[in-house]
C-alpha positions as protocol buffer text, in pm:
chain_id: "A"
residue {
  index: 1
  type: UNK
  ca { x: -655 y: 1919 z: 504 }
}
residue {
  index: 2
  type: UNK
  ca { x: -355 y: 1663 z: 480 }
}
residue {
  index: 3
  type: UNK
  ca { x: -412 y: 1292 z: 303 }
}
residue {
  index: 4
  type: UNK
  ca { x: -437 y: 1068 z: 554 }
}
residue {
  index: 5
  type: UNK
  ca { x: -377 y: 764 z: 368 }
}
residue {
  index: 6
  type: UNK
  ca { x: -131 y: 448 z: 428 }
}
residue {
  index: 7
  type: UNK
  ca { x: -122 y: 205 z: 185 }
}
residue {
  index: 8
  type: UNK
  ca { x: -246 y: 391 z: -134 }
}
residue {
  index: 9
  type: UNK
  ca { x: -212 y: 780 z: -213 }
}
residue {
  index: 10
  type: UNK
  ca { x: -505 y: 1024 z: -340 }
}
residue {
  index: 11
  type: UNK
  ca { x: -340 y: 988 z: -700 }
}
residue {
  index: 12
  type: UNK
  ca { x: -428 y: 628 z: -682 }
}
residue {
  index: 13
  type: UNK
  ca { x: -747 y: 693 z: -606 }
}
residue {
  index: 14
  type: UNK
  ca { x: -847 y: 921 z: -854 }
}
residue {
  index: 15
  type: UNK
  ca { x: -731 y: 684 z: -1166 }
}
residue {
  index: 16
  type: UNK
  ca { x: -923 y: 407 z: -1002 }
}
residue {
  index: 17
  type: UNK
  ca { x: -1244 y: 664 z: -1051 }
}
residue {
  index: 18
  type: UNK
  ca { x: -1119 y: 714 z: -1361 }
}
residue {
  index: 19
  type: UNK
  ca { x: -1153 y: 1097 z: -1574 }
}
residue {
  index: 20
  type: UNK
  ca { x: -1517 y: 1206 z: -1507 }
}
residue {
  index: 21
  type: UNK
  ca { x: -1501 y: 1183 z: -1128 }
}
residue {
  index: 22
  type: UNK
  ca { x: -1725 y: 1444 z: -944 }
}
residue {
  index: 23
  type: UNK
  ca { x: -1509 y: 1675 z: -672 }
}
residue {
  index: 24
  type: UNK
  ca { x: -1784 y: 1659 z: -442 }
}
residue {
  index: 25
  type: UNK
  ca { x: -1610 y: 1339 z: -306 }
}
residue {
  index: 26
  type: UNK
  ca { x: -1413 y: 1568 z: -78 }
}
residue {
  index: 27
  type: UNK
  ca { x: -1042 y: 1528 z: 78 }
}
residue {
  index: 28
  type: UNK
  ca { x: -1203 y: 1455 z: 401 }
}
residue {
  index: 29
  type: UNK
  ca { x: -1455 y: 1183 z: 284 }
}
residue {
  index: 30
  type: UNK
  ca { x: -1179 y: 1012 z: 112 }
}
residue {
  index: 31
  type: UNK
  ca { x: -938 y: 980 z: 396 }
}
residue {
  index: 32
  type: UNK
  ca { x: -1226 y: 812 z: 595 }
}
residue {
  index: 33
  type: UNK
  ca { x: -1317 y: 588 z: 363 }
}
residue {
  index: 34
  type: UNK
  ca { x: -963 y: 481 z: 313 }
}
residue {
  index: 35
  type: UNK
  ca { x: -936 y: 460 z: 692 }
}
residue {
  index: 36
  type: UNK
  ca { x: -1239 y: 228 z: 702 }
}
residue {
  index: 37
  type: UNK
  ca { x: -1052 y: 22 z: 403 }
}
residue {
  index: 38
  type: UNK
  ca { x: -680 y: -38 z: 589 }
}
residue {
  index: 39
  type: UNK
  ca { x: -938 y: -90 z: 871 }
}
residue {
  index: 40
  type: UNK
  ca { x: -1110 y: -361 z: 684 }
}
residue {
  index: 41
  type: UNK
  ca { x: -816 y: -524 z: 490 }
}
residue {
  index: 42
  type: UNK
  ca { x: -627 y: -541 z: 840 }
}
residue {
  index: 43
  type: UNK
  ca { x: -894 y: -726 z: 1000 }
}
residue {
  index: 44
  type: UNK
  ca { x: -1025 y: -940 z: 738 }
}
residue {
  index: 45
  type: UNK
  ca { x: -628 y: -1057 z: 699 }
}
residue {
  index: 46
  type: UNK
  ca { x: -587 y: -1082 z: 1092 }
}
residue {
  index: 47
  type: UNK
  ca { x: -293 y: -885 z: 1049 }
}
residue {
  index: 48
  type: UNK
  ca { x: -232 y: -504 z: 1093 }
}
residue {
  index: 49
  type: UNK
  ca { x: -21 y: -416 z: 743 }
}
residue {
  index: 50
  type: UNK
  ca { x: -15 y: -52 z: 893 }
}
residue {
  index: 51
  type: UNK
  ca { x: 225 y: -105 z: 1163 }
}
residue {
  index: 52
  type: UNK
  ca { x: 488 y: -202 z: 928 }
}
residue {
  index: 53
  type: UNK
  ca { x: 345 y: -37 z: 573 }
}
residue {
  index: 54
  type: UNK
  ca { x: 695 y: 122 z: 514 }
}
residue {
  index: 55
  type: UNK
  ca { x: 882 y: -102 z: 549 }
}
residue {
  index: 56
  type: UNK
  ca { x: 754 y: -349 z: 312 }
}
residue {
  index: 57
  type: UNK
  ca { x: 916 y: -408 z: -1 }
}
residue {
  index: 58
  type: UNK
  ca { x: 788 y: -171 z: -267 }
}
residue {
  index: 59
  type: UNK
  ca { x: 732 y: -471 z: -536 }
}
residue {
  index: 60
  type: UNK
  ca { x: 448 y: -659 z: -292 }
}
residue {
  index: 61
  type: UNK
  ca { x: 267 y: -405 z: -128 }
}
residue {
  index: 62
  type: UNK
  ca { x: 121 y: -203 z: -364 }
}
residue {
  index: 63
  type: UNK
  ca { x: -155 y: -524 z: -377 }
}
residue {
  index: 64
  type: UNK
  ca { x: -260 y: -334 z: -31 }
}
residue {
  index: 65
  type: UNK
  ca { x: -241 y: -27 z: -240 }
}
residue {
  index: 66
  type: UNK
  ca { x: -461 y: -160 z: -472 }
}
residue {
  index: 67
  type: UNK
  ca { x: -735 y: -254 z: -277 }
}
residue {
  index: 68
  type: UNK
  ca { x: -766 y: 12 z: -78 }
}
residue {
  index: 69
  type: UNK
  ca { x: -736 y: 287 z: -364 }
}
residue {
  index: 70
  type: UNK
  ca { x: -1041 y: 55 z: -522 }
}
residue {
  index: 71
  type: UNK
  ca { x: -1257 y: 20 z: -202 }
}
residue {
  index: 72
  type: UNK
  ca { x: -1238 y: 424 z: -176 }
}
residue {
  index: 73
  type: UNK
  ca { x: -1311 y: 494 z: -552 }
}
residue {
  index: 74
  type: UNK
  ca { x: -1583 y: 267 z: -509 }
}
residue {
  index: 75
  type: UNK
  ca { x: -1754 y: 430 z: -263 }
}
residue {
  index: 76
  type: UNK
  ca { x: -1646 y: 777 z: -391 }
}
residue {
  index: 77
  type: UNK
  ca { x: -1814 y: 714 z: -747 }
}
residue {
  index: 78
  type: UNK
  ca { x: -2159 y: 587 z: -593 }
}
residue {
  index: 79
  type: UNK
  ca { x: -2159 y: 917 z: -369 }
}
residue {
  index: 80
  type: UNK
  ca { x: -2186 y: 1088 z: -660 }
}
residue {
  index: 81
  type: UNK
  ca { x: -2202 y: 987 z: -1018 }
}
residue {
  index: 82
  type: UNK
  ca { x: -2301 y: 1302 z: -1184 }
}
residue {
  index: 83
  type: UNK
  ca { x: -1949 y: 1359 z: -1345 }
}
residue {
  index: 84
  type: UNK
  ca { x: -1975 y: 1029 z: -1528 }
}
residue {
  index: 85
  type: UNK
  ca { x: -2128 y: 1048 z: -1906 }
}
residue {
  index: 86
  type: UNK
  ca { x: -2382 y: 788 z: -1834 }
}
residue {
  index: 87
  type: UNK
  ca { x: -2488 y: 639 z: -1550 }
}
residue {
  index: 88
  type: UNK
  ca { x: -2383 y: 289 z: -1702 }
}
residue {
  index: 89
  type: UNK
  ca { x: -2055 y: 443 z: -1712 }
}
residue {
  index: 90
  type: UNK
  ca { x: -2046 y: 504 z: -1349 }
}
residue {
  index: 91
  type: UNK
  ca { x: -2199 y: 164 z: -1279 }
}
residue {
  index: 92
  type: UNK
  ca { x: -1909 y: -17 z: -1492 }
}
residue {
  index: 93
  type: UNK
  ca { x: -1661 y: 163 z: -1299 }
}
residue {
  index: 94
  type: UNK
  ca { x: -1803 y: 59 z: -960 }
}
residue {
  index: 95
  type: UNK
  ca { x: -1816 y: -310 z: -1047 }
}
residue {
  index: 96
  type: UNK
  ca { x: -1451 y: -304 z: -1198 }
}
residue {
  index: 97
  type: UNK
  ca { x: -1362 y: -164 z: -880 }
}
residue {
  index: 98
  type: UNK
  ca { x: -1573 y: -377 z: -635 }
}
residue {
  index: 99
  type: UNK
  ca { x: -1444 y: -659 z: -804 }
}
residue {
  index: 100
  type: UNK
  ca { x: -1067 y: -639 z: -809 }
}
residue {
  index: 101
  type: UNK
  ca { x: -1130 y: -516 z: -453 }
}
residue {
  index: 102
  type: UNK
  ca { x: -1240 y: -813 z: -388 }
}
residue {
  index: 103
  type: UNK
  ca { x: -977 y: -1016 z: -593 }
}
residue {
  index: 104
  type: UNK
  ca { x: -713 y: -824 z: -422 }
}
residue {
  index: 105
  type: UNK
  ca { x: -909 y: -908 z: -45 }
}
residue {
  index: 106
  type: UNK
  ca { x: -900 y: -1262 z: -125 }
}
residue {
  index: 107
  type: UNK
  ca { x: -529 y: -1304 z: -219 }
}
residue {
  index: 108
  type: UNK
  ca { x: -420 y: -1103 z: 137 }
}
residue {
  index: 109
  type: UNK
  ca { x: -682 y: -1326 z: 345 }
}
residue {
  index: 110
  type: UNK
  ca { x: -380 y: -1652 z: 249 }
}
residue {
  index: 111
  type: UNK
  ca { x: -163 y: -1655 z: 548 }
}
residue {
  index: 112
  type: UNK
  ca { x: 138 y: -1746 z: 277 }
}
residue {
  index: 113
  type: UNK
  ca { x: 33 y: -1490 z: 108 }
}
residue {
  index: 114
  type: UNK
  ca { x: 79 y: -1224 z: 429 }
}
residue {
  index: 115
  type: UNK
  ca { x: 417 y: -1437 z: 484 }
}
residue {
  index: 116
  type: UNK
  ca { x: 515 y: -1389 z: 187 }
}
residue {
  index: 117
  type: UNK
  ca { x: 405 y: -1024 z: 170 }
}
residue {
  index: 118
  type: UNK
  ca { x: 599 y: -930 z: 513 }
}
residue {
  index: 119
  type: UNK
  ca { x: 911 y: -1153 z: 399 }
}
residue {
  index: 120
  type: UNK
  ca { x: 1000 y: -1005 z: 71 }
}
């Protein structure tokens, strides 16, 4: 199986989960869940980033690649948190990541901020 990904990579992924991730998280699981995360940043922005993901500039849309690469690790570490050394462990890394997800969510929801995104 192929990564499916558009706005973040399965390298991006992985250092959100940080070093003890499990690999029962599988290839396929993660390219839905990133599917269901350009799903949900599209439609939360009103604006479909994947139509035109290339050609942004390089320097302003990796913020799309961060929230999406921290809405997957998310729900990859709490599918399985038996590589992590402590279940506290685990638990930080799912709020870090839940919360700059939604940092990131509520920056791209500013139509200037989409404007400014698409005119760079």
């Amino acid at each position: 199986m192929a990564w499916t990904g558009i706005f973040a990579t399965a390298a991006e992924v992985q250092a959100k989960m940080g070093s003890n991730i499990s690999t029962s998280f599988t290839e396929a699981m993660q390219n839905d869940t990133m599917a269901q995360a350009e799903s949900y940043i599209n439609c939360v922005c009103r604006y479909n980033f994947s139509d035109n993901f290339t050609s942004l500039n390089k320097d302003v849309k990796k913020i799309l690649s961060e929230a999406a690469a921290c809405f997957t690790a998310f729900y990859g570490i709490l599918y399985d948190m038996s590589g992590y050394t402590s279940t506290i462990e685990a638990e930080d890394m799912v709020n870090i990541c839940w919360s700059r997800f939604q940092q990131c969510v509520s920056l791209l929801k500013d139509q200037k901020v989409i404007d400014f995104i698409n005119n760079s």
